[in-house]
C-alpha positions as CSV (number, residue, x, y, z in Angstrom):
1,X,75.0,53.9,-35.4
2,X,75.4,51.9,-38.4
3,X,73.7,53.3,-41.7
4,X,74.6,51.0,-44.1
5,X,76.3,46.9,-43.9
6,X,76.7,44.7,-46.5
7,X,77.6,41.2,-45.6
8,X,79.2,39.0,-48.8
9,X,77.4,40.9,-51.1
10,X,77.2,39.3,-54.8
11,X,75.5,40.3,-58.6
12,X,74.8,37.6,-60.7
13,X,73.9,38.0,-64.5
14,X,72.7,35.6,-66.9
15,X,74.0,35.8,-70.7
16,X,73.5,34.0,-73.5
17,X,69.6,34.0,-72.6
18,X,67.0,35.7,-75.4
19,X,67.5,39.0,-74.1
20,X,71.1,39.2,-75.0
21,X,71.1,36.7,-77.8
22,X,67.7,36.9,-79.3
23,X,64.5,34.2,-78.8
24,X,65.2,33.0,-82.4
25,X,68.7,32.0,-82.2
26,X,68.0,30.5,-78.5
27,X,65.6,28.1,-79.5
28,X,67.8,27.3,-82.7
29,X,70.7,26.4,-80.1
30,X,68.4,24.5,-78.3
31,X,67.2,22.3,-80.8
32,X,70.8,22.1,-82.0
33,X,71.8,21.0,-77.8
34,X,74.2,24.1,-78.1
35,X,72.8,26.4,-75.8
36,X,75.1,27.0,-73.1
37,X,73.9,29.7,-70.3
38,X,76.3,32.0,-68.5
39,X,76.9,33.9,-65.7
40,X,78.8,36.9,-65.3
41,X,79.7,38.2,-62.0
42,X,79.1,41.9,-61.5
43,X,80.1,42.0,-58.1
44,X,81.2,39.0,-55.7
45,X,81.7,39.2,-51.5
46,X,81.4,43.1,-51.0
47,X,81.5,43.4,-47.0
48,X,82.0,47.2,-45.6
49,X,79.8,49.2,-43.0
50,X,79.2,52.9,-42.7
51,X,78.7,54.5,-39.5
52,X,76.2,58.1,-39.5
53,X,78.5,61.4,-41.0
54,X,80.7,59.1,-43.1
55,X,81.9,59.7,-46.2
56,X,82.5,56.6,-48.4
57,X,84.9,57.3,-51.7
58,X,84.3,54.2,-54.1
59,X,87.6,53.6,-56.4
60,X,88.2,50.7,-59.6
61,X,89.1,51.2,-63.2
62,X,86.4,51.5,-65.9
63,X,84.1,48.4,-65.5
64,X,85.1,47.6,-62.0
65,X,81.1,47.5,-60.4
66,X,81.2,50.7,-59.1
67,X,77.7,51.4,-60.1
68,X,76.3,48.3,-59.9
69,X,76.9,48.4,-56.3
70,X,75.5,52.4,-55.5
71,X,72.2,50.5,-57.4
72,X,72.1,47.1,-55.2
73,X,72.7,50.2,-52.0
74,X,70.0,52.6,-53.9
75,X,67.5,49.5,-53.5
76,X,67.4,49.7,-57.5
77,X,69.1,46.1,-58.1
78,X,68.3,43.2,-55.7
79,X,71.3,41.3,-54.5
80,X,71.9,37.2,-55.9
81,X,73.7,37.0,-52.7
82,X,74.8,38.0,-48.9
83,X,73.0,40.0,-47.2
84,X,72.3,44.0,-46.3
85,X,71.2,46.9,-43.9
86,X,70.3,50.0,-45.1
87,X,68.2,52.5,-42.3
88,X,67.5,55.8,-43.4
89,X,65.9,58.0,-46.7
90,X,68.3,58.2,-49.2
91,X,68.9,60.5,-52.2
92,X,70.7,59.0,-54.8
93,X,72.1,60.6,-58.5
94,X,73.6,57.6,-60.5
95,X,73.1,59.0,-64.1
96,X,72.8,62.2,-65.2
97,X,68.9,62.8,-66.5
98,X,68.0,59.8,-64.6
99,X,64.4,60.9,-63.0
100,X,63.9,63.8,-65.6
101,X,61.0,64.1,-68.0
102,X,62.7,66.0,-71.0
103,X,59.2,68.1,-71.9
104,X,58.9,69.3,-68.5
105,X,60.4,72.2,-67.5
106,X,63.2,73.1,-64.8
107,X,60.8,74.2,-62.6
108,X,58.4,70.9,-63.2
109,X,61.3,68.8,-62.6
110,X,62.3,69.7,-59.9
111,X,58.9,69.0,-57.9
112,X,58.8,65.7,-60.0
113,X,62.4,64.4,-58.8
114,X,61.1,65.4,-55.1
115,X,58.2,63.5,-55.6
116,X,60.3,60.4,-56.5
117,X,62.1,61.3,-53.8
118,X,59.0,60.8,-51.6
119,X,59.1,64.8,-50.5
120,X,55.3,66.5,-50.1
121,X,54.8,69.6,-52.8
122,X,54.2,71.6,-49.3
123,X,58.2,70.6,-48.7
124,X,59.0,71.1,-51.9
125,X,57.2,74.6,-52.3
126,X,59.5,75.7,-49.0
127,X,62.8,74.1,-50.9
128,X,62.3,74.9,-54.1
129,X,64.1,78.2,-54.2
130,X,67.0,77.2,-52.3
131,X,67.5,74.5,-55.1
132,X,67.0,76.5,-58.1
133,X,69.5,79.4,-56.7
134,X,71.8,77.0,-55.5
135,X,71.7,75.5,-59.2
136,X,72.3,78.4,-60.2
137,X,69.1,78.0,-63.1
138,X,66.4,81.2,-62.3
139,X,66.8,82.7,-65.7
140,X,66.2,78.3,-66.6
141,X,63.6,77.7,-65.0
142,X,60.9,78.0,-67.5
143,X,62.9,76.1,-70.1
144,X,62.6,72.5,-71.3
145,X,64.6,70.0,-69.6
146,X,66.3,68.7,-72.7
147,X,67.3,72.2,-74.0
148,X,70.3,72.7,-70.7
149,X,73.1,71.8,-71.4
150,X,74.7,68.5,-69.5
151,X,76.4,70.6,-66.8
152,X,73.2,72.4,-65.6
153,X,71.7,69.3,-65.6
154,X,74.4,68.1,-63.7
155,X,74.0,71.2,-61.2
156,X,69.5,70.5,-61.0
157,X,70.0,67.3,-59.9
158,X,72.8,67.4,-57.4
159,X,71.0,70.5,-55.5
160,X,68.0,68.4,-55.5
161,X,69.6,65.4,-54.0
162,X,71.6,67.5,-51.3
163,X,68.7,70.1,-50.5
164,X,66.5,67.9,-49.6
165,X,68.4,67.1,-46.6
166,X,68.8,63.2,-47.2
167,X,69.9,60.8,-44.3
168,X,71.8,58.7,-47.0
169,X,73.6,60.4,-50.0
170,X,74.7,58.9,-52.8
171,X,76.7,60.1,-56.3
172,X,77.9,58.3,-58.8
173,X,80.2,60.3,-60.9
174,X,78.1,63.5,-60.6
175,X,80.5,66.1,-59.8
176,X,83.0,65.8,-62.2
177,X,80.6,67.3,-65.0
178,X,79.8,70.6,-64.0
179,X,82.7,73.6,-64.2
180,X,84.8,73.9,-61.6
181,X,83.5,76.9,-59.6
182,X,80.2,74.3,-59.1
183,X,82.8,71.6,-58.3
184,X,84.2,73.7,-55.2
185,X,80.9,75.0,-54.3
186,X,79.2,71.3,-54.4
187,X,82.4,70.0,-52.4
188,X,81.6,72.7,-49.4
189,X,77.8,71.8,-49.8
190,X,78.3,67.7,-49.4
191,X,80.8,68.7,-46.5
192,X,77.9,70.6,-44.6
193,X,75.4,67.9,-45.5
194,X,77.8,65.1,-43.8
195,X,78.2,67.4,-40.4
196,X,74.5,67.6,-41.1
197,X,74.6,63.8,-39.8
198,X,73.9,62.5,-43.7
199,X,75.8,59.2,-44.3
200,X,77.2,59.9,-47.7
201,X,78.9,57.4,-51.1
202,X,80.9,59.0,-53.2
203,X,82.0,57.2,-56.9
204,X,85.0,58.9,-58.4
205,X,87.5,59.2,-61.0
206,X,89.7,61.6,-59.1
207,X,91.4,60.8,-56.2
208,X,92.3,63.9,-55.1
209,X,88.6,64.5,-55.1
210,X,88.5,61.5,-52.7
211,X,91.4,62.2,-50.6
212,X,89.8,65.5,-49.9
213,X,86.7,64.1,-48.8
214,X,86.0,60.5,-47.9
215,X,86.6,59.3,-44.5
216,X,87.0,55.4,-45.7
217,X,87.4,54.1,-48.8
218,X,86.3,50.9,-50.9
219,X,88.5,49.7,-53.6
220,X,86.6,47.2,-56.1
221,X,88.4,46.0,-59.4
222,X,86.1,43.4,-61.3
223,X,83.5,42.8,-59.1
224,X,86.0,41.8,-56.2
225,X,86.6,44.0,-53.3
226,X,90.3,44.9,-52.9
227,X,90.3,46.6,-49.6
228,X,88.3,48.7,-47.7
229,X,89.4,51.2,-45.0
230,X,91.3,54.7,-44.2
231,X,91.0,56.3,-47.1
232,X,95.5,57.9,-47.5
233,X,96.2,54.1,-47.2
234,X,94.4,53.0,-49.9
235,X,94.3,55.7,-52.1
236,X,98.1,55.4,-51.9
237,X,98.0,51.4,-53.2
238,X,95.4,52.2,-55.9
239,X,97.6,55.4,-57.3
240,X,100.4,52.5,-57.6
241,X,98.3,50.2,-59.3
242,X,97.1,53.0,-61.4
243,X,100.8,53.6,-62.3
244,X,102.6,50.4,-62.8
245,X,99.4,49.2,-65.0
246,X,100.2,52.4,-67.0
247,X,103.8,51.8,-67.0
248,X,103.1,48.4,-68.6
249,X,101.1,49.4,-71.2
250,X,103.9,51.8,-72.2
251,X,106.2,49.2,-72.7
C-alpha cells in the first residue's frame, strides 16, 4: 500500500517583496518603476512513492531542498505545484528544539510534544517512561529544557518521535548530533519501528548511514530531482559526484 506519492511536486518563493527587501524601499522602487519581483525555486518536479516499511534516505549538498521537501511531506509548507498523497499519522523532527518550550521541563515537554503530536495524556502517561529511559534523561527530567545540552535534546525528541509508534517517520538530520553509542542505539530503534510497519524519511549527510538503512533513495541537488531508486546505485553516482566536485575544487 502506498504511504506517501508525490506527483511533479514544486516550491515557489517570492523575493524582492517587503519581507525580504523592506516596505520602504518597495514602494520607493515602485514609484521609481524598478521593482522587479522574483521567484526562486526551492524545489521543481519531485515525483517518488513510498510503499508501508520503507525506508527513504534523502541525499544533495548543502542547499539542495532537502528540508523544504520533509516540510511540504510534514504538511508544514503547502506545495505551488503537483500534487500529493500522504495516509497515515506522522511523527516528524526537522530541527532540533522545534516543538519545545525552553521553561518547561524535560518531563513537561515531553507531554507537550505528544500533544502536538495529537497523543491523549492517558497515552502519554503509559509512554512516558519508555521515552525518558530510552533518552537516557531520568536524572533530567526535572530540568529546564534550555539548560541540556544539544545532544540530549537531540536524544528527547527522537525517542519521542519513534515511541510513539508513528505510521509515518520522518528525520531531518537528527541523528548525526547525539554520540555515537545513541547513534547505534537509535539506528536499531528506527530498524524495529520500520518492521513495526512505520513508513520512514531519512535526510542525511552520511551515506554510510544511508547505505545501512534506506531501502530507496532520492537524490535532489537544487531543487531538481536527480534520481530516485535502489539505494547502492545511487549512493554509488552521488559518492562520484561528491568526489570529482571535490577534485575540482582542488585544482
Amino acid at each position: 500500500m502506498k504511504k506517501i506519492e508525490l506527483n511533479n511536486i514544486s516550491v515557489s518563493y517570492i523575493t524582492g517583496d517587503f519581507s525580504t527587501t523592506g516596505l520602504k524601499d518597495v514602494i520607493i522602487q515602485k514609484l521609481k518603476r524598478t521593482y522587479v519581483k522574483k521567484e526562486f525555486l526551492a524545489l521543481q518536479g519531485i515525483t517518488f512513492s513510498l510503499e508501508q516499511g520503507e525506508l527513504l534516505g534523502i541525499i544533495g549538498t548543502n542547499g539542495a531542498g532537502k528540508s523544504t521537501l520533509c516540510k511540504v511531506i510534514s504538511g508544514i509548507m503547502r506545495p505551488t505545484e503537483g500534487t500529493m498523497s500522504v495516509k497515515g499519522s506522522i511523527a516528524s523532527l526537522l530541527e532540533l528544539g522545534t516543538g519545545f518550550d525552553p521553561d518547561l521541563t524535560v518531563k513537561e515537554n515531553a507531554f507537550l510534544r505528544g500533544a502536538l503530536l495529537g497523543y491523549t495524556r492517558d497515552f502519554m502517561n503509559k509512554t512516558y517512561d519508555s521515552i525518558i529511559e530510552f533518552a537516557e534523561l531520568k536524572e533530567f527530567e526535572d530540568r529546564k529544557f534550555s539548560h541540556l545540552s544539544s545532544g540530549m535534546k537531540s536524544r528527547l525528541a527522537f525517542s519521542i518521535a519513534c515511541l510513539v509508534n508513528p505510521e509515518i517517520l520522518i528525520l531531518d538530520e537528527v541523528l548525526s548530533v547525539g554520540d555515537g553509542a545513541f547513534r547505534k542505539k537509535s539506528e536499531a530503534k528506527m530498524l524495529e519501528v520500520i518492521q513495526g510497519g512505520a513508513t520512514t524519511i531519512l535526510v542525511s549527510h552520511s551515506l554510510a548511514q544511508i547505505r545501512r538503512m534506506a531501502t530507496k533513495v532520492l537524490w535532489i541537488e537544487k531543487g531538481k530531482q536527480i534520481d530516485f531508486g535502489e539505494t547502492e546505485e545511487i549512493c554509488d553516482k552521488y559518492e562520484e559526484f561528491l568526489n570529482s566536485r571535490n577534485s575540482k575544487k582542488g585544482k
